[in-house]
C-alpha positions in Angstrom: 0.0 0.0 0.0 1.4 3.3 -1.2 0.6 5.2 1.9 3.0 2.4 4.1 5.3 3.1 1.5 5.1 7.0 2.0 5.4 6.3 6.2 8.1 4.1 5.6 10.6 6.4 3.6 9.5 9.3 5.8 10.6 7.1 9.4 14.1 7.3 6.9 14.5 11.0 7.9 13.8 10.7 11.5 16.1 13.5 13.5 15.3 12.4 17.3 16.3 15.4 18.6 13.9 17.5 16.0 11.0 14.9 17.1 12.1 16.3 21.0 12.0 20.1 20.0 9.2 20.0 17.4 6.1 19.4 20.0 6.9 22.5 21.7 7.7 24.8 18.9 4.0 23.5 17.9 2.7 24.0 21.1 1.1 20.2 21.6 0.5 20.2 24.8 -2.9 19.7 26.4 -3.1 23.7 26.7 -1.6 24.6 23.2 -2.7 25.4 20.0 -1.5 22.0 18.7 -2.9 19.8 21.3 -2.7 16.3 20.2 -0.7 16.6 17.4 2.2 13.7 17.1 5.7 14.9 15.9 8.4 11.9 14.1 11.1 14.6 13.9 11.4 15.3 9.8 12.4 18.3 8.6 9.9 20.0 6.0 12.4 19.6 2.9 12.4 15.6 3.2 8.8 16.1 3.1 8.7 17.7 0.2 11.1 15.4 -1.4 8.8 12.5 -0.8 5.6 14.5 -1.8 6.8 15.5 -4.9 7.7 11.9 -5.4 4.7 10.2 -4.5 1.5 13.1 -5.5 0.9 11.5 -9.1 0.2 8.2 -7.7 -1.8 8.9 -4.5 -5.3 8.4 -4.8 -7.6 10.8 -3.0 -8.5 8.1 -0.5 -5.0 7.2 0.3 -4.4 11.0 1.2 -7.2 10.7 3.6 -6.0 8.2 5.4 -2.4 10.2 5.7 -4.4 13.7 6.3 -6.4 12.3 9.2 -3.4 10.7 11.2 -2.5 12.0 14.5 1.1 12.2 13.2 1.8 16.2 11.6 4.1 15.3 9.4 1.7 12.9 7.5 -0.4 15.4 7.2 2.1 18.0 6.3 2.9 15.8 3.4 -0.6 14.8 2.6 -1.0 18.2 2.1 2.1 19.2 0.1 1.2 16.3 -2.1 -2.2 17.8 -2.7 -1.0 21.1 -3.5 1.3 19.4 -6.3 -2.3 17.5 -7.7 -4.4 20.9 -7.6 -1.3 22.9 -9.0 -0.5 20.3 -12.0 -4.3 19.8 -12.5 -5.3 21.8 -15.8 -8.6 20.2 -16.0 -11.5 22.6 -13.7 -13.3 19.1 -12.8 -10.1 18.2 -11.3 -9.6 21.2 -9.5 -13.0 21.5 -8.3 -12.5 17.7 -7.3 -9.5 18.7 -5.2 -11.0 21.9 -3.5 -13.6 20.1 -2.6 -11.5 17.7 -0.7 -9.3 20.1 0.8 -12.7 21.7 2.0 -13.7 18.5 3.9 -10.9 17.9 5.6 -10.6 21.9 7.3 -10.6 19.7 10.3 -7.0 17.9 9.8 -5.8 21.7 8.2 -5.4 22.1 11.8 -1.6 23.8 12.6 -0.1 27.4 10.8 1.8 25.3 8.8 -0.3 23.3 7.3 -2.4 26.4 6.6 -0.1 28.5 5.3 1.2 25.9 2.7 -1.9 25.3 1.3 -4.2 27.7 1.5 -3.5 30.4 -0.9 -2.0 27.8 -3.1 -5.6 25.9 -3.6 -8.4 28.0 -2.3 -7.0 31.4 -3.0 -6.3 30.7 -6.6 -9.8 28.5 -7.1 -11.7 31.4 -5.7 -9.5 34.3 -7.5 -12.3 34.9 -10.2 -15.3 32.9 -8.2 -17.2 34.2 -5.4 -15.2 34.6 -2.2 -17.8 34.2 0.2 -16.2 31.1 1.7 -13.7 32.8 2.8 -15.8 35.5 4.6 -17.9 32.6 6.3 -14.4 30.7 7.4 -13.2 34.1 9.1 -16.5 34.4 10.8 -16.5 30.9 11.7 -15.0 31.4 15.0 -12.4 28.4 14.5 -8.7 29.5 14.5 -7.5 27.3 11.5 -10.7 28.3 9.3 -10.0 32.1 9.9 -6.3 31.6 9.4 -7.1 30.4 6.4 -9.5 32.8 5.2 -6.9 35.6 5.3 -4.2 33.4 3.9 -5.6 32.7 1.4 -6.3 36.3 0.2 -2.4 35.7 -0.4 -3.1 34.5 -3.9 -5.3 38.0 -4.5 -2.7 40.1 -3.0 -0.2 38.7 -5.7 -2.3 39.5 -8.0 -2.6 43.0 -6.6 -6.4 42.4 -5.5 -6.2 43.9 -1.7 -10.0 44.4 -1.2 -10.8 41.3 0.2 -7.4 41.3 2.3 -8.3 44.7 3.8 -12.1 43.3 4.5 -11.0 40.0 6.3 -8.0 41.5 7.9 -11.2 44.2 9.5 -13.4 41.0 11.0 -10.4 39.2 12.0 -9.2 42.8 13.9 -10.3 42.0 17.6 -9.4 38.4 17.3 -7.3 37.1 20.9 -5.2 34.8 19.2 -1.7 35.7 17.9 -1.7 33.4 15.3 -4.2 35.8 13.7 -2.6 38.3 14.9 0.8 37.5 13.2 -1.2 36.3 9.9 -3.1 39.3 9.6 0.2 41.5 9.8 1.6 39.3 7.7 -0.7 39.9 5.1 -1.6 43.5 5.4 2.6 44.1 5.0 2.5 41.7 2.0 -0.2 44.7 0.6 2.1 47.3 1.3 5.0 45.8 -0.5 3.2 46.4 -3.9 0.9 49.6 -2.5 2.5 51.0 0.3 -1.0 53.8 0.2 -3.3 51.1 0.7 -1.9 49.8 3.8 -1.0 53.0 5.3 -5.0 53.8 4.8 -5.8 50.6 6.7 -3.6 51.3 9.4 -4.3 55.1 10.4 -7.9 53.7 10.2 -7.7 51.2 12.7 -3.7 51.0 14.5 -5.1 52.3 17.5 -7.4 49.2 17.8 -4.6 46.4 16.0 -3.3 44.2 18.5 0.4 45.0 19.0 1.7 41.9 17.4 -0.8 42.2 14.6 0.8 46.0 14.2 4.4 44.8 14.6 4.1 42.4 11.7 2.0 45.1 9.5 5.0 47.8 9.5 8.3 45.5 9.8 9.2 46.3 6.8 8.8 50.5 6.8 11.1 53.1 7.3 12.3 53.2 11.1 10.7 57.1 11.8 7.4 55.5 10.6 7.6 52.4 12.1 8.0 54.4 15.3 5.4 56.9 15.0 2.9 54.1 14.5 4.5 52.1 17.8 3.9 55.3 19.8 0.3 56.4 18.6 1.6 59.0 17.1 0.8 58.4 13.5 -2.1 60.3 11.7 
């Protein structure tokens, strides 16, 4: 079975002091973000390596079974490999086929990473001349992963240099508690500010006094230290 085959070459990169460190850079415990998740100890690039390998012959069903393991980095790889099928897809059927998969298993999409390497890559680029409403519904859905996603994957748009429903998402998502919105909405409103610097400066002189300072951190990194500071003091109108 291909998906023994996939486990088997993956235990083949097993770093036990990475499988030691990774649970807590993930936050697993019983308080954490990550609670439950099961680390082997591979580093992301053998992952690839192996998904790039293996996503032509994987069926659909076989991802399953990898996506809904305990273990992240099957499901890392489950996911990289399913990127590859939706990105070498040219048939919409296909496509649709594969969004609609990645759609009903949100459930296992359930770490940053595995958000943030997948979601601009299929949803953002299926919805990019569709209706977007999904991703308004997943960022008032009132689940961590499913917002994360919803601004992530405005990624796709903001290379594109579509900011409108970045700026809109990025507004619900304003009073969220958790920092990993907080650093993926920063993230994200800088990434608009690369190719308009104006659009993001409009955002934030409408609403820095509100941002939570890790979510305003992130959204100015990149800008000129004077600004940067005016902003971090309040001072910025």
């Amino acid at each position: 079975m291909l998906v023994e085959h996939i486990k088997e070459e993956l235990s083949q990169y097993i770093e036990p002091e990475k499988a030691e460190f990774l649970p807590r850079f993930f936050q697993s415990s019983t308080n954490g973000y990550g609670a439950g998740d099961h680390f082997l100890g591979v580093r992301v690039p053998n992952q690839r390596k192996i998904a790039k390998k293996y996503y032509s012959q994987i069926s659909l069903d076989e991802l399953q079974t990898l996506l809904q393991s305990p273990v992240h980095e099957y499901r890392l790889t489950a996911i990289i490999m399913l990127v590859h099928k939706y990105e070498k897809s040219k048939c919409e059927e296909e496509r649709q086929q594969y969004v609609a998969f990645y759609l009903e298993h949100l459930d296992y999409v359930n770490n940053w990473d595995l958000v943030d390497i997948s979601a601009d890559k299929i949803l953002g680029h299926y919805l990019y001349q569709k209706d977007r409403q999904l991703l308004y519904d997943l960022a008032y859905s009132n689940d961590l992963w499913r917002q994360r996603i919803a601004i992530m994957s405005t990624f796709y748009f903001i290379k594109k240099r579509d900011f409108t429903d970045t700026l809109k998402i990025a507004e619900i998502l304003l009073r969220h508690t958790h920092h990993l919105i907080h650093k993926a909405v920063g993230w994200m409103l800088r990434e608009v500010g690369k190719r308009d610097l104006q659009a993001e400066l409009e955002f934030l002189r409408q609403h820095y006094h509100e941002m939570p300072r890790t979510m305003l951190r992130y959204a100015i990194e990149k800008f000129e230290p004077d600004l940067r500071q005016r902003f971090l003091l309040g001072e910025e109108c």
